[in-house]
VOPAGU-2260 file (C-alpha; in pm, 1 decimal, decimal comma):
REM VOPAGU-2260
SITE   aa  ch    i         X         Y         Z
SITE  UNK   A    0   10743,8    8578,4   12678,6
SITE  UNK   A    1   10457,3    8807,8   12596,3
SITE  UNK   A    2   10289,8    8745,1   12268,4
SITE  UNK   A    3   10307,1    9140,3   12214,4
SITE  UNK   A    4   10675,4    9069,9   12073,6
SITE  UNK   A    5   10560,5    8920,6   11744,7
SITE  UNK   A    6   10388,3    9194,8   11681,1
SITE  UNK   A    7   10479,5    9420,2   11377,1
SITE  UNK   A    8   10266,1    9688,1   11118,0
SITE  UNK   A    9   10141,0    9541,8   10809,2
SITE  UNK   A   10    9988,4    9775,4   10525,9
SITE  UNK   A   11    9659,6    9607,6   10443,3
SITE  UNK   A   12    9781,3    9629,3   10054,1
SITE  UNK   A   13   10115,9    9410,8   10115,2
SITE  UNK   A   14    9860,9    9106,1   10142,5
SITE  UNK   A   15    9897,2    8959,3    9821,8
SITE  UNK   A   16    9527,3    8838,8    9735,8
SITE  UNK   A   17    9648,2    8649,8    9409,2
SITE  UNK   A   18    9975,7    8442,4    9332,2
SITE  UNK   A   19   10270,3    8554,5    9102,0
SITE  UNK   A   20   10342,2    8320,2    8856,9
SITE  UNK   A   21   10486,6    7983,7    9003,4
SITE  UNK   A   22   10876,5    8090,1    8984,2
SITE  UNK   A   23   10862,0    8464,4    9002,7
SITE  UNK   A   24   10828,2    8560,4    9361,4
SITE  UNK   A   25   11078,0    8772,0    9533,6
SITE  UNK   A   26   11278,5    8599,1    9790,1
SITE  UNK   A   27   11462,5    8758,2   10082,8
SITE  UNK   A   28   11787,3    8558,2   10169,2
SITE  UNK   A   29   11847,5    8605,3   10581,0
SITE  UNK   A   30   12202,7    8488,6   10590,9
SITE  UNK   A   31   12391,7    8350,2   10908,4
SITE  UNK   A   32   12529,4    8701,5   11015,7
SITE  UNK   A   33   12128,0    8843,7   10966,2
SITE  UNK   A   34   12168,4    9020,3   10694,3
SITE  UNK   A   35   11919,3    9037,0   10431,1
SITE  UNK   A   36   11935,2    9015,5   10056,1
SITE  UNK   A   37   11693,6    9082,5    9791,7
SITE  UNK   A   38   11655,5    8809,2    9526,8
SITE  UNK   A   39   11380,0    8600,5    9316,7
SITE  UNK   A   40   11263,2    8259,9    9362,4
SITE  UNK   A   41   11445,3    8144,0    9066,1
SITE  UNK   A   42   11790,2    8241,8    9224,7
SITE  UNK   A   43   11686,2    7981,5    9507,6
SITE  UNK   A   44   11938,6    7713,6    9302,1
SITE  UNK   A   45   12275,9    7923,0    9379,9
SITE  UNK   A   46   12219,6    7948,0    9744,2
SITE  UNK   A   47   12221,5    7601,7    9794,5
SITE  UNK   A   48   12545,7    7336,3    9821,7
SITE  UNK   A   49   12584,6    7005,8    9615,0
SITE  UNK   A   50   12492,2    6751,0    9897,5
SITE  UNK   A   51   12236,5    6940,8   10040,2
SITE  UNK   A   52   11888,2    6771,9   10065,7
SITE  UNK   A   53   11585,0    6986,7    9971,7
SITE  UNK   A   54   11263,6    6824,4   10191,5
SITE  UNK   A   55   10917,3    6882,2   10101,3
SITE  UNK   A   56   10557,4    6884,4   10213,8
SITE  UNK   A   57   10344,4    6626,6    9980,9
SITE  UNK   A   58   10031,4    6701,6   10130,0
SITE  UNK   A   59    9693,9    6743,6    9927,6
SITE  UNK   A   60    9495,2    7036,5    9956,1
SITE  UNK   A   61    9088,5    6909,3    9969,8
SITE  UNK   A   62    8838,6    7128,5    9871,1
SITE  UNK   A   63    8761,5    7124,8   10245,7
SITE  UNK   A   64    8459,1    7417,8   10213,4
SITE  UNK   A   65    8103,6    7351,7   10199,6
SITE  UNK   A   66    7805,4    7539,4   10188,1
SITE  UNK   A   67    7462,4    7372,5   10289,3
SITE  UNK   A   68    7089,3    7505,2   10349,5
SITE  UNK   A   69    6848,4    7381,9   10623,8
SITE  UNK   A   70    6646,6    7145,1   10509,4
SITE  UNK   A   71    6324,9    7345,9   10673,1
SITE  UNK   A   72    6438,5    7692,5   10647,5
SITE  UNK   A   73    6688,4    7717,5   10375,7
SITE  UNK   A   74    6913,9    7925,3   10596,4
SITE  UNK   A   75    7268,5    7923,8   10483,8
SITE  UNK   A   76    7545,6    7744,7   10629,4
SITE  UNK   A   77    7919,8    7743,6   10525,0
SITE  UNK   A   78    8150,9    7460,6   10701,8
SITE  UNK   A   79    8514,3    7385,5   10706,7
SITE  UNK   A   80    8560,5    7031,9   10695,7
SITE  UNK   A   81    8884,7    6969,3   10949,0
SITE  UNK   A   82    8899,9    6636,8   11036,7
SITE  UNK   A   83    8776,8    6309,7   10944,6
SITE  UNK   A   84    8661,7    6050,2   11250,4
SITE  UNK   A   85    8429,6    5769,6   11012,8
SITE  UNK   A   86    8327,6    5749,9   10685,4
SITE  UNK   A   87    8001,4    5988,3   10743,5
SITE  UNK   A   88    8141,2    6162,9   11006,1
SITE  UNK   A   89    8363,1    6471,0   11080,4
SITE  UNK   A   90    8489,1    6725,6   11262,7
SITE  UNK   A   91    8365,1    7124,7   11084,5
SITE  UNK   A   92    8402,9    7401,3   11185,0
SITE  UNK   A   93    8046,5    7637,6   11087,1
SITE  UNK   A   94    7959,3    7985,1   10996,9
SITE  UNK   A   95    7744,3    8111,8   11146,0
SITE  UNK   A   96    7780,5    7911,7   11419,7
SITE  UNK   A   97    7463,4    7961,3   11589,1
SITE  UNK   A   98    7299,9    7825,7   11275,5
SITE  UNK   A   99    7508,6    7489,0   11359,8
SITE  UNK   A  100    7264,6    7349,8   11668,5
SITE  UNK   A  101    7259,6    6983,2   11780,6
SITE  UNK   A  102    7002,7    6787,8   11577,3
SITE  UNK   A  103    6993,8    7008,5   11261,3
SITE  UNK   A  104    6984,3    6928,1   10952,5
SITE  UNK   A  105    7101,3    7063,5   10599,7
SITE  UNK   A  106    7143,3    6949,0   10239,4
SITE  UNK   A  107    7399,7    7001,4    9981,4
SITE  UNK   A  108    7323,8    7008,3    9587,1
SITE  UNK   A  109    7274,5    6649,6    9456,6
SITE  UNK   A  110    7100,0    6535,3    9781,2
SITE  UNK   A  111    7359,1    6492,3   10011,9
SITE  UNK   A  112    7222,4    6510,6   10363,0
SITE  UNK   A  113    7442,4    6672,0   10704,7
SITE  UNK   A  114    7313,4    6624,0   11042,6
SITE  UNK   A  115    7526,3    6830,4   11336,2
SITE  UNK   A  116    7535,0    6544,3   11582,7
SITE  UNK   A  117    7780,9    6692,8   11832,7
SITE  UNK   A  118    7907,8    6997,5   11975,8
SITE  UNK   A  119    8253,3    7002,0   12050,0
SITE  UNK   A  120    8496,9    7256,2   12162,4
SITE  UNK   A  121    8667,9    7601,1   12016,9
SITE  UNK   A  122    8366,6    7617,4   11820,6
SITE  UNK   A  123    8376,6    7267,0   11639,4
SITE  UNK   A  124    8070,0    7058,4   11553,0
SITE  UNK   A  125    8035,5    6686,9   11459,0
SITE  UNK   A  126    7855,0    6614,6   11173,6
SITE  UNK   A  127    7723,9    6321,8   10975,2
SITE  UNK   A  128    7662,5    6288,1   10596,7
SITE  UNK   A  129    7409,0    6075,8   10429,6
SITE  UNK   A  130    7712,2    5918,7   10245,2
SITE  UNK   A  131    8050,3    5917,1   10237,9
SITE  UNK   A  132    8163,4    6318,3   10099,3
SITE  UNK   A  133    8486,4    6288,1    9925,9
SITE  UNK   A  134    8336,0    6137,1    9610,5
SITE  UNK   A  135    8140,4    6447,6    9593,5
SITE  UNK   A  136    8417,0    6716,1    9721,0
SITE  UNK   A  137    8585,8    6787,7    9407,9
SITE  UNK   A  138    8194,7    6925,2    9265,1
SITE  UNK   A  139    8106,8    7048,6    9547,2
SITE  UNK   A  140    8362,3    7150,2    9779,0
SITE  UNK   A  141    8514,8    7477,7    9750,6
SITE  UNK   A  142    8892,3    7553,4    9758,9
SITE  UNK   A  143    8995,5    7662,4   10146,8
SITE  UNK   A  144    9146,4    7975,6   10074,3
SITE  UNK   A  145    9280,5    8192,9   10399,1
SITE  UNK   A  146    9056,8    8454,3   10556,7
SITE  UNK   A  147    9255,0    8769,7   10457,4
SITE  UNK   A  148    9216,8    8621,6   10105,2
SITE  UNK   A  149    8929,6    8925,0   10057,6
SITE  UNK   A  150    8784,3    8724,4    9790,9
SITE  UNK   A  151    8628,2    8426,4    9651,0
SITE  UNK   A  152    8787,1    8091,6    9519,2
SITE  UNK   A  153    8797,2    8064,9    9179,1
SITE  UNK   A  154    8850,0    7789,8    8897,2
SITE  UNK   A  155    9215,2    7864,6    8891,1
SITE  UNK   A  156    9281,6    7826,7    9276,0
SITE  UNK   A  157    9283,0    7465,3    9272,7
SITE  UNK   A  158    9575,0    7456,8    9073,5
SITE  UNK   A  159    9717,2    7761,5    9214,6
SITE  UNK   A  160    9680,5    7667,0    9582,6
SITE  UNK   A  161    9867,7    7340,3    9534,9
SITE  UNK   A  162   10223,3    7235,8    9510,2
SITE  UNK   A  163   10342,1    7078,4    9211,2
SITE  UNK   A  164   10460,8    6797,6    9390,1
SITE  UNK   A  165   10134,8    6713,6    9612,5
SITE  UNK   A  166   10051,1    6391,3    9600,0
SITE  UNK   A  167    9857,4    6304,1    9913,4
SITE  UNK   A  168    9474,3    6447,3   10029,9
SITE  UNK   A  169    9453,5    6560,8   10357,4
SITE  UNK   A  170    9544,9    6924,5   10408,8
SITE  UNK   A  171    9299,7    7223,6   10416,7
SITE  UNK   A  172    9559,5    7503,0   10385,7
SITE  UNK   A  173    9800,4    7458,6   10179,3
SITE  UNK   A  174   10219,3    7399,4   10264,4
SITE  UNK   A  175   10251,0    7728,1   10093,3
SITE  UNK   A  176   10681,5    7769,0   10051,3
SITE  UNK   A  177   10616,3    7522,2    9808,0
SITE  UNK   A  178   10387,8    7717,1    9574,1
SITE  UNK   A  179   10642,8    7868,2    9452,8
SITE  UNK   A  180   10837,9    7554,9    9269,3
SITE  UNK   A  181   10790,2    7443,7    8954,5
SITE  UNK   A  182   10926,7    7132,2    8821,7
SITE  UNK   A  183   11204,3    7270,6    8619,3
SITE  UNK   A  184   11362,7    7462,8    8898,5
SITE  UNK   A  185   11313,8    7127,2    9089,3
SITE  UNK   A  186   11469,9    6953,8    8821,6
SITE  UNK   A  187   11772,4    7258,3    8839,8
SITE  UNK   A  188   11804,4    7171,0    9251,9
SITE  UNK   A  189   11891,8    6817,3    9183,0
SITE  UNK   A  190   12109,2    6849,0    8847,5
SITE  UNK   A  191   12368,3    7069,4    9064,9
SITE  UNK   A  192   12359,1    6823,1    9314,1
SITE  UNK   A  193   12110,9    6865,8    9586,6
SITE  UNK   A  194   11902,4    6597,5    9695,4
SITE  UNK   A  195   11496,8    6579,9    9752,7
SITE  UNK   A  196   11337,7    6407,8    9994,6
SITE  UNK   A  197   10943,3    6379,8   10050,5
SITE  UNK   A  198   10732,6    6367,4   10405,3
SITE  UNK   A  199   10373,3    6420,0   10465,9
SITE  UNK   A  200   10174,7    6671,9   10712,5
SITE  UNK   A  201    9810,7    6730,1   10656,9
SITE  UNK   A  202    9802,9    7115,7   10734,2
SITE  UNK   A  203    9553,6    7154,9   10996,0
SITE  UNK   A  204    9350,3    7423,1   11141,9
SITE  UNK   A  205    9574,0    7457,1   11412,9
SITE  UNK   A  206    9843,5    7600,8   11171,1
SITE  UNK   A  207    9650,1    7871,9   11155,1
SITE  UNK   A  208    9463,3    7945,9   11466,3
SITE  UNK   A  209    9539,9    8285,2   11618,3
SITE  UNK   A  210    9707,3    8274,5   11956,9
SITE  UNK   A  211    9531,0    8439,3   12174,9
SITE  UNK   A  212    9674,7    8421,9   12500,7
SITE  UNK   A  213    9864,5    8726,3   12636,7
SITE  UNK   A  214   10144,6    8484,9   12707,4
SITE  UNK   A  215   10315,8    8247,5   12460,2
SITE  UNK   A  216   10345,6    7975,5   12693,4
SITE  UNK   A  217    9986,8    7957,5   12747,6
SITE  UNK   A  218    9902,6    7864,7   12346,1
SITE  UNK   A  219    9808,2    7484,6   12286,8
SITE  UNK   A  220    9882,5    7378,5   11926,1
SITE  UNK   A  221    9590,2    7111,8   11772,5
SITE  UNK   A  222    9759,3    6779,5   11694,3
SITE  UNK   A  223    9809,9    6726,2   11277,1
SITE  UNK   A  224    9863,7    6413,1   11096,6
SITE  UNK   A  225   10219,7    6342,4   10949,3
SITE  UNK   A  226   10382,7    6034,5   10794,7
SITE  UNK   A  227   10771,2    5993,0   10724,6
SITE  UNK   A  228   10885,2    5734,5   10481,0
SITE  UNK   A  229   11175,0    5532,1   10545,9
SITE  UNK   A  230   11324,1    5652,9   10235,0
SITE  UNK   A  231   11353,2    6032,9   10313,4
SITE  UNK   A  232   11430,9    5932,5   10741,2
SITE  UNK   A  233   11732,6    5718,9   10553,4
SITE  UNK   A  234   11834,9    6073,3   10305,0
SITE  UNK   A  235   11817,8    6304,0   10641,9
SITE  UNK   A  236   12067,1    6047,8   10883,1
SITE  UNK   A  237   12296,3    6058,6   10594,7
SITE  UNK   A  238   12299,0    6388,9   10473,3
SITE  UNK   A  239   12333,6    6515,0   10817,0
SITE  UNK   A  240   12617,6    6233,2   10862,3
SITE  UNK   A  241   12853,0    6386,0   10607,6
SITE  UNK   A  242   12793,0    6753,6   10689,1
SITE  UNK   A  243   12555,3    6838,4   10450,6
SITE  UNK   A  244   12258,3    7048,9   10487,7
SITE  UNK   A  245   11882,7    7017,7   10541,9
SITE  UNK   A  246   11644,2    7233,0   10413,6
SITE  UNK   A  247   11318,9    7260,4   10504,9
SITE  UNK   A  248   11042,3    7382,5   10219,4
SITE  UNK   A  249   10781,6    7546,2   10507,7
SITE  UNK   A  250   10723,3    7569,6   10875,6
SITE  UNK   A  251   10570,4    7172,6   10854,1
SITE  UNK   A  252   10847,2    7056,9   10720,6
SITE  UNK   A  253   11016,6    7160,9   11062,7
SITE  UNK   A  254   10760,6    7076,2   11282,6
SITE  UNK   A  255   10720,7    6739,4   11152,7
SITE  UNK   A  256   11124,9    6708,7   11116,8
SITE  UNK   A  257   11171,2    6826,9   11464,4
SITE  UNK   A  258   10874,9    6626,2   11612,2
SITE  UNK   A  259   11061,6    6337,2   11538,0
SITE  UNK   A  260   11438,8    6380,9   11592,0
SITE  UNK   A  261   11569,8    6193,4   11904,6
SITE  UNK   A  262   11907,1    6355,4   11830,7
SITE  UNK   A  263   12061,3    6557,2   11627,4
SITE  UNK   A  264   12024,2    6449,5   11233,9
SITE  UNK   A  265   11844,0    6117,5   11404,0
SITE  UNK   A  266   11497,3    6086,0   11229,1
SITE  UNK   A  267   11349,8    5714,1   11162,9
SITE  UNK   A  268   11036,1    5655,5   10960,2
SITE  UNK   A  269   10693,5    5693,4   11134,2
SITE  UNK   A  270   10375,8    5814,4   11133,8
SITE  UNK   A  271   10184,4    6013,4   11393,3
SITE  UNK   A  272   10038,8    6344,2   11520,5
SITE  UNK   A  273   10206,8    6666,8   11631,9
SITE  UNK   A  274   10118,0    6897,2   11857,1
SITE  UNK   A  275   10503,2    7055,2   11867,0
SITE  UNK   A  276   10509,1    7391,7   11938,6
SITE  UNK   A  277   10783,5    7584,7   11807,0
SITE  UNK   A  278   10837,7    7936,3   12000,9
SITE  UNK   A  279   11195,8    8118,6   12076,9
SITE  UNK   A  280   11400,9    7907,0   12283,5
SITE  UNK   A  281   11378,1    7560,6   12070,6
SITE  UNK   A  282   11708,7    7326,0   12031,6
SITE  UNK   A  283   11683,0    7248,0   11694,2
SITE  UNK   A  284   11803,4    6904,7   11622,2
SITE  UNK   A  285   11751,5    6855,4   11196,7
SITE  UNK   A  286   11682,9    7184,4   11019,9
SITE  UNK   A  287   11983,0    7384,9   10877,5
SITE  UNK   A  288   11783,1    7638,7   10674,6
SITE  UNK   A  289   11415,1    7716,7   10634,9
SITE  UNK   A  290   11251,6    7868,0   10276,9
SITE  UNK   A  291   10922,2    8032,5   10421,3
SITE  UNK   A  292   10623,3    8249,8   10308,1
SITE  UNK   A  293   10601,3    8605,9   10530,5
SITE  UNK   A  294   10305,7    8519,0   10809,0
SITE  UNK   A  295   10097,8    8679,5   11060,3
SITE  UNK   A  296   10166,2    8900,6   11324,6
SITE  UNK   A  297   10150,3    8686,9   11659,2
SITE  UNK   A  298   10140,4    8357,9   11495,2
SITE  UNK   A  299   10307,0    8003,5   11608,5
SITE  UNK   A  300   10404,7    8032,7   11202,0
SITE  UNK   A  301   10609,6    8386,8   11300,8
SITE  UNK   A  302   10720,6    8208,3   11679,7
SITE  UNK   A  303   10895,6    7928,6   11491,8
SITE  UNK   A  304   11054,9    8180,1   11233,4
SITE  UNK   A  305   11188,8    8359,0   11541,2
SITE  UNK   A  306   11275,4    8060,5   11694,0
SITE  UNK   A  307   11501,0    7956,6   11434,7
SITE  UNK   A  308   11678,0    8296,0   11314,5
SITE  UNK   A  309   11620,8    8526,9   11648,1
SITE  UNK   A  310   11320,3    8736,4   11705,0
SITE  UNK   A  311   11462,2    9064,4   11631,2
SITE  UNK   A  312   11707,2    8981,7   11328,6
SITE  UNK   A  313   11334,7    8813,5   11201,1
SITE  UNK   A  314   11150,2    9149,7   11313,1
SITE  UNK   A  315   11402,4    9360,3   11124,6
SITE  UNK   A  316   11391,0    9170,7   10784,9
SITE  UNK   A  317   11025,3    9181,1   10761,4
SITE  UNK   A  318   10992,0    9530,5   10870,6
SITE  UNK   A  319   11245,0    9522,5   10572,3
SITE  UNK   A  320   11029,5    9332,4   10367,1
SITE  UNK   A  321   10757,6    9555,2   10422,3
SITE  UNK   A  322   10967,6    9869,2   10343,2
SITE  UNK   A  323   11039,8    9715,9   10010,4
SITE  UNK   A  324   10714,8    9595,6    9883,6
SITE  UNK   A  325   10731,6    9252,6    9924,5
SITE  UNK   A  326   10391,6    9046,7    9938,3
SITE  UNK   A  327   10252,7    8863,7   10219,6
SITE  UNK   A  328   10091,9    8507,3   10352,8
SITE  UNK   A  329    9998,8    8261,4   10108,4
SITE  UNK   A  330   10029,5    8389,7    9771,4
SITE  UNK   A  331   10287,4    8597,4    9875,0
SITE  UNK   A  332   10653,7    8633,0    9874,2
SITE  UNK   A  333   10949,5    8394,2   10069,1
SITE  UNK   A  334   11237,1    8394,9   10285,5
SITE  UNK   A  335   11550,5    8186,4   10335,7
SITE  UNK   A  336   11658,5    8170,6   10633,8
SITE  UNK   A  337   11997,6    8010,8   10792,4
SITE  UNK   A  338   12045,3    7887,4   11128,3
SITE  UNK   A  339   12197,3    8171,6   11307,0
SITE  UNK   A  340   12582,6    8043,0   11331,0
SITE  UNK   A  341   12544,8    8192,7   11750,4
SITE  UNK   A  342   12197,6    8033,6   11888,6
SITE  UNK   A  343   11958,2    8282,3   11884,9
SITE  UNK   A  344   11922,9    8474,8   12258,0
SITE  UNK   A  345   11590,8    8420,0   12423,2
SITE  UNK   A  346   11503,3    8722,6   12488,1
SITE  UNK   A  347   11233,8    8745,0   12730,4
């Protein structure tokens, strides 16, 4: 399959560049049949069955983005921590990267010292602090907000680009379905009889890395951390056991759900790395419906989308979507999709 079908037109102005208030979103419902409706957030509570189990993304959002000067120049240098190998040292990705050369050096406020000690590939560098960083993230990191974010992070981002339920540091992007709860429609979802379940995937930058290849088969997804507690594996097997359904809050959700599953609605507690790629074509083993932001044209974020409610019914809402002014990527609007009740055609 070409990577030319996930294509679609996207006015530059439906890219929502700040957040509605937590609740308020529009939400387009993508039943079984494919049709779409046009709700809110808030109405997320009567679309869902008593014995259902709600599963969510606990992940942390760091404040993964630094910005450094040589220490002989003063040249500016602006890194996206990614991954974490030692105490001192990890895996950035820089900007500029030419700036980045083996053996440089560059300071942050309050002394901190870097030191790029290794090039690596897709752009990546190794680097080593004089210390250990996190104690020092929260003053000086910066929040990781998305490229087509046009603007700055501000003071109110690092509230704004977390989930009210995150709980674990890790992530630098946010699980971003699950902006949009707050903890009295949370509260709502459970009274009426719907159960909640947590598991952990630290959003990586492979989330988010455009594919590139002309074909999808020729995209390699980067591996991301994930654990799953014994507690929600236990709530899955026995949801799925008595019929009820799962639903996934976010594309990790599925891909750490799905990474996992050695038959349908069998999930056991671990922890790990994916690399599960997610593209049209996919048995799906645990996930009965999916609550998603809108994403990218050509992304592995849009691929699983397809991949779970059929490229073209997908295609159609969000040309929908667009059509009707709904806002897109992270601060932007949601779906909810249903398993198609006919497996969606691969159509190649």
């Amino acid at each position: 399959m070409l990577t030319s079908r996930f294509e679609f037109s996207l006015p530059e102005e439906s890219i929502a560049q700040e957040p509605a208030p937590r609740g308020r979103s529009r939400l387009l419902h993508l039943n079984q049949e494919g049709r779409c409706n046009h709700l809110r957030v808030l109405d997320l509570p009567s679309l869902l069955r008593e014995g259902d189990l709600l599963v969510v993304n606990d992940t942390k959002v760091i404040p993964a983005r630094l910005f450094a000067r040589r220490t002989d120049t003063g040249g500016r240098l602006e890194l996206l921590l990614i991954d974490q190998i030692s105490p001192r040292n990890w895996v950035a990705l820089a900007r500029p990267g030419k700036r980045a050369r083996l053996g440089m050096c560059f300071e942050l406020d309050e002394g901190l010292q870097i030191e790029v000690i290794g090039k690596l590939d897709e752009g990546r560098i190794e680097i080593r602090f004089s210390e250990p960083i996190e104690p020092h993230l929260d003053r000086l990191g910066h929040v990781p907000l998305p490229p087509y974010i046009r603007r700055d992070d501000q003071e109110a981002d690092r509230t704004n680009y977390q989930t009210v339920y995150a709980a674990h540091p890790g992530a630098i992007a946010a699980p971003t379905a699950g902006l949009h709860f707050t903890q009295a429609m949370l509260a709502e979802i459970q009274s009426a009889g719907v159960g909640l379940a947590t598991i952990t995937l630290h959003v990586g930058v492979g989330t988010f890395r455009p594919v590139t290849a002309e074909r999808v088969d020729d995209h390699r997804m980067d591996f991301e951390r994930f654990v799953i507690s014994e507690s929600a594996a236990a709530a899955i097997r026995e949801t799925k056991s008595r019929g009820g359904r799962v639903v996934a809050v976010g594309t990790t959700v599925v891909r750490t759900l799905e990474s996992v599953a050695a038959a349908p609605g069998e999930i056991h507690a671990t922890t790990g790395k994916t690399d599960l790629y997610i593209r049209p074509g996919y048995p799906f083993q645990v996930v009965d419906l999916l609550l998603t932001n809108f994403h990218l044209p050509r992304s592995t974020l849009l691929m699983l989308v397809c991949a779970f409610a059929g490229r073209q019914t997908v295609l159609q809402a969000y040309n929908e979507a667009v059509t009707t002014g709904y806002r897109f990527y992270s601060y932007g609007d949601c779906m909810l999709a249903e398993r198609p009740r006919v497996p969606p055609e691969t159509d190649r």
